[in-house]
C-alpha positions, 0 to 999 in steps of 0.5 A, spaced: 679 898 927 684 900 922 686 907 920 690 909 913 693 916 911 696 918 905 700 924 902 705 925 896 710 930 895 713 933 889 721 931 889 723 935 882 729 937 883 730 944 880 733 947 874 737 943 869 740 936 871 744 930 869 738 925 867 741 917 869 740 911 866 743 911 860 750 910 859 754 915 854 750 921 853 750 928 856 744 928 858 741 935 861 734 936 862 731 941 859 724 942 863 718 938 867 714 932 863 710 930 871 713 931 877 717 926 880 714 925 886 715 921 894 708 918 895 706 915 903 700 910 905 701 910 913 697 903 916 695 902 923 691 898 926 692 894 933 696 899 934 702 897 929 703 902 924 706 900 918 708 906 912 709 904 905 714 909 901 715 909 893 720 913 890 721 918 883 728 915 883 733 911 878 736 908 885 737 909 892 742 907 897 741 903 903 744 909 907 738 914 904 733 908 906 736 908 913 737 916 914 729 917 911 727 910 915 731 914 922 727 921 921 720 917 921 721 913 927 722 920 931 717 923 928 712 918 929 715 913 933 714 908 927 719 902 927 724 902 923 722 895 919 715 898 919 717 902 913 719 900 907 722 905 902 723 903 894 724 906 887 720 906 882 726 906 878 725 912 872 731 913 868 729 920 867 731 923 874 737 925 878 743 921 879 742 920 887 747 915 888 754 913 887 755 907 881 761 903 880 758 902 873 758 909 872 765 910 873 768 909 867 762 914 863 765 920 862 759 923 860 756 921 868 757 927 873 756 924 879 752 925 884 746 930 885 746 933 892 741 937 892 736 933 888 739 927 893 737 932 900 729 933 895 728 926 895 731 924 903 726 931 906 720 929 901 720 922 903 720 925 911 714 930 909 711 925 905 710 920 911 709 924 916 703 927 913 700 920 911 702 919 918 698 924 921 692 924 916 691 916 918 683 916 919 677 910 919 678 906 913 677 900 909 682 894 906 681 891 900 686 887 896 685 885 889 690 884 882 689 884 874 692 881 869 696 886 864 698 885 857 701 889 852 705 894 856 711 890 856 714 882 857 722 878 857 726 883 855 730 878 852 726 873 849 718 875 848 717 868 849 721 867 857 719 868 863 714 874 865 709 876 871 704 880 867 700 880 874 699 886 877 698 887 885 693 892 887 692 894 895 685 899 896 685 904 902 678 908 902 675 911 907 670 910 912 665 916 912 664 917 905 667 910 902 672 914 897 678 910 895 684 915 899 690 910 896 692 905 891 698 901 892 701 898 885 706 893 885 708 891 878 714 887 875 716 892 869 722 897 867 719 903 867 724 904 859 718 907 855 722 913 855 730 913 853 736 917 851 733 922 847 728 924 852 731 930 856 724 932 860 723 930 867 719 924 868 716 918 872 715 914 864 710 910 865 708 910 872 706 916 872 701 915 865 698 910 870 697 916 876 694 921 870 690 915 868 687 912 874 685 920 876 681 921 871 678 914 871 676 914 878 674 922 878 677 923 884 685 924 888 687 919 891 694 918 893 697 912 887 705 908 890 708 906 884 712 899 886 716 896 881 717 889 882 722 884 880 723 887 873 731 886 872 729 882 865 723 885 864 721 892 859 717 894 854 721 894 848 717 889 844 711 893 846 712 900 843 713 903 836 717 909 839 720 912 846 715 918 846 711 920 851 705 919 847 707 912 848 708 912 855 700 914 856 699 908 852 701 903 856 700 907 863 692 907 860 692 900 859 695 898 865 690 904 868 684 900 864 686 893 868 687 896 875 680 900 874 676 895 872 679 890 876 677 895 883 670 896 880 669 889 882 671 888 888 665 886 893 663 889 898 664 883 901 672 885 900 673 891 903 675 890 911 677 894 917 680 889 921 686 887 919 693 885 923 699 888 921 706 886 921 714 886 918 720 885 920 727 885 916 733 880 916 739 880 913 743 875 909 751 875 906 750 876 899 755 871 895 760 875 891 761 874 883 767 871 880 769 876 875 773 874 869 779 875 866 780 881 862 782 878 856 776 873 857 772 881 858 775 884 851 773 878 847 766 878 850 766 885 849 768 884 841 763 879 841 757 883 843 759 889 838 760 884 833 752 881 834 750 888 835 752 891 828 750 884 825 744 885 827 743 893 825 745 891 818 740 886 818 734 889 820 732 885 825 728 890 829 727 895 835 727 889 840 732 885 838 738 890 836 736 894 843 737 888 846 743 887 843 745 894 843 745 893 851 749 887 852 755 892 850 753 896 854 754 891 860 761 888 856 764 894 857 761 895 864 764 887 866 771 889 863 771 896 867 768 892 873 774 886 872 779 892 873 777 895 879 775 887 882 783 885 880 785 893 884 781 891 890 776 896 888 770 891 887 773 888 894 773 894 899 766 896 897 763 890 898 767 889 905 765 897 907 757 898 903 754 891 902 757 885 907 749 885 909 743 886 905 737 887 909 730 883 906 724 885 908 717 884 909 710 886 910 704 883 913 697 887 911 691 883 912 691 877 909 697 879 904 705 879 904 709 885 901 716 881 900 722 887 899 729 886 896 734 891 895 737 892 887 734 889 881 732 882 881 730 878 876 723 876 875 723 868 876 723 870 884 717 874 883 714 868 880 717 862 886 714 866 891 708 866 888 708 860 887 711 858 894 705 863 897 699 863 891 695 870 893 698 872 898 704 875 896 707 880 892 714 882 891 717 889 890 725 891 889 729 897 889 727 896 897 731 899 902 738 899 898 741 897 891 746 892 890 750 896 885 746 892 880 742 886 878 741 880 882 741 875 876 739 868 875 743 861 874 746 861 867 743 868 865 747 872 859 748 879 856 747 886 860 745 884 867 749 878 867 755 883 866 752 888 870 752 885 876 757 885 883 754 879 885 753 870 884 746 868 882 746 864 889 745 870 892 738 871 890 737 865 892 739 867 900 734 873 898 728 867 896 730 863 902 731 869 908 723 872 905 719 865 905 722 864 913 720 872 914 712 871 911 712 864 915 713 867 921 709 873 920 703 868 918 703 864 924 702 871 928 694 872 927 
């Protein structure tokens, strides 16, 4: 019999703070757009428990999965590789962890503390309420094709994952739908450097929308999936709030409509629960010399103004705009590879990276630390067809993307380690959800 329980907790930091995810500006908050939220389903059923996490925050780092993943296994005896923590990856929230990247942006002030200690005690509290609400209920696994709200960020035409993945939880004394997973495979980037309000972006027009939608409160966790090469530049007419209600109602229309259709046929109460995480040694990227870095820095610069002054348009220009940005990371990040810098933190932060997966009925839920690119969304779906869903930012950061072979611009640059890693990622989670499959 399989019981769930959910909660949400409101992680806004107080007061004025530094909003990340935007190189070069100062960018203080000036007051509340929503709420940053740490959102909690529990899971239980033949007396495993599993607790899914989702996080208001631009990164987290492994250590914050660990101290956060600690406390719950001693409050509620829930294995440690049952829970999974991820970042819905708003870029307008605190600075929650140390970026290399970062270092050489005068405008970064470094670290929140306080809004660090909000998120850690509001994930904890998020858990165990959902942990100590679990009561009967029932399982249904659905997904929706979504179009409009965002596609490649450097070529429309590339490779996307318009598929948004949809676990229900409603419960059995009066059928009321108690939680909605999402996983989706999107920068939430609608809102950009001039926004200095507080916000979850899109994610949370998604949650407003659904609310009114299903005339109730459920408990909605945001889990964005691969999306290292994926956002909604080529969708939007601006970066304005208005906007992010727009594309949180289409993505809020599709997921409605498509739980409106699930049978009663669907909906189960005996499930079998499962999850486990390995690790595997990332493969460390070669950087390239400086005077390599400085002429692709002059290159960047050189497109992107050549664009501007052809009006090319919001896609392409701020496509262009962000491949300085990486360039001028790839220059900083050769500099600290050849001090030893790069090195040392590798050795100390990010020898292992720890892959996860979740078994919930007849579904899998593969978790990666870092921003991976879409293509690992679409091989294991491929590999595993409607029975997976592939969520990153999970229980970590890699300080960056984890790209593909012969990727270019912005993420390429922006990245301590080899494309093969991903590949070690793909491997380590297809073993992971074989060997979860076979125990029924």
């Amino acid at each position: 019999m399989l019981r769930s329980g959910s909660f949400a907790v409101d992680i806004t930091p107080p007061g004025s703070v530094y909003l990340t995810g935007y190189p070069h500006v100062n960018r203080m908050s000036t007051g509340v757009h929503d709420p940053l939220l740490a959102s909690a389903v529990c899971l239980e059923s033949g007396g495993i428990t599993l607790l899914l996490i989702a996080l208001d925050i631009l990164f987290f780092s492994s250590d914050t999965a660990a101290r956060i993943r600690k406390k719950l296994c001693t409050a509620c005896g829930i294995k440690p590789e049952h829970i999974l923590v991820s970042a819905t990856h708003t870029h307008s929230g605190p600075l929650t962890i140390e970026m290399l990247s970062f270092a050489a942006d005068s405008t970064v002030p470094g670290v929140n503390h306080l809004a660090l200690e909000i998120l850690e005690n509001g994930a904890v509290t998020a858990g165990k309420k959902a942990w100590t609400f679990l009561q009967p209920s029932e399982f249904a696994v659905t997904s929706a094709v979504v179009r409009g709200a965002g596609c490649n960020r450097h070529d429309p035409k590339g490779p996307a994952d318009p598929e948004i993945g949809i676990i229900v939880m409603r419960r059995m004394n009066d059928k009321k739908i108690s939680a909605i997973s999402l996983v989706y495979c999107m920068h939430p980037t609608v809102l950009h450097e001039d926004s200095t309000l507080i916000s979850s972006d899109f994610p949370g027009a998604v949650r407003c929308g659904l609310t009114r939608k299903l005339q109730s409160e459920p408990v909605i966790c945001w889990y964005t999936g691969p999306e290292g090469n994926q956002s909604p530049r080529y969708h939007v007419t601006g970066q304005t709030f208005a906007e992010s209600n727009r594309l949180g109602c289409i993505i809020a229309d599709a997921v409605s409509h498509a739980i409106d259709q699930i049978s009663d046929t669907g909906w189960s109460n005996d499930i079998v629960l499962g999850g486990v995480i390995e690790s595997i040694v990332p493969v460390r990227r070669t950087f390239p010399g400086l005077t390599a870095a400085q002429a692709n820095l002059a290159a960047c610069r050189n497109e992107y103004e050549r664009l501007k002054a052809s009006g090319a348009g919001h896609g392409p220009v701020r496509t262009a705009e962000c491949a300085v940005f990486g360039a001028e990371e790839t220059l900083y990040l050769c500099a600290r590879s050849a001090d030893g810098t790069i090195p040392t933190l590798l050795d100390n932060q990010y020898a292992a990276l720890g892959i996860q997966v979740l078994k919930i009925g007849n579904i899998f839920l593969a978790a990666f630390p870092g921003e991976l690119f879409v293509e690992y969304s679409l091989a294991l779906k491929e590999r595993f067809p409607g029975k997976v869903f592939a969520v990153c930012l999970a229980g970590g950061d890699t300080q960056g993307y984890i790209a593909v072979p012969g990727a270019s611009g912005y993420e390429a640059d922006n990245s301590l380690f080899d494309p093969w890693t991903g590949t070690l990622m793909l491997e380590k989670a297809d073993f992971l959800i074989k060997s979860l499959d076979n125990k029924k």
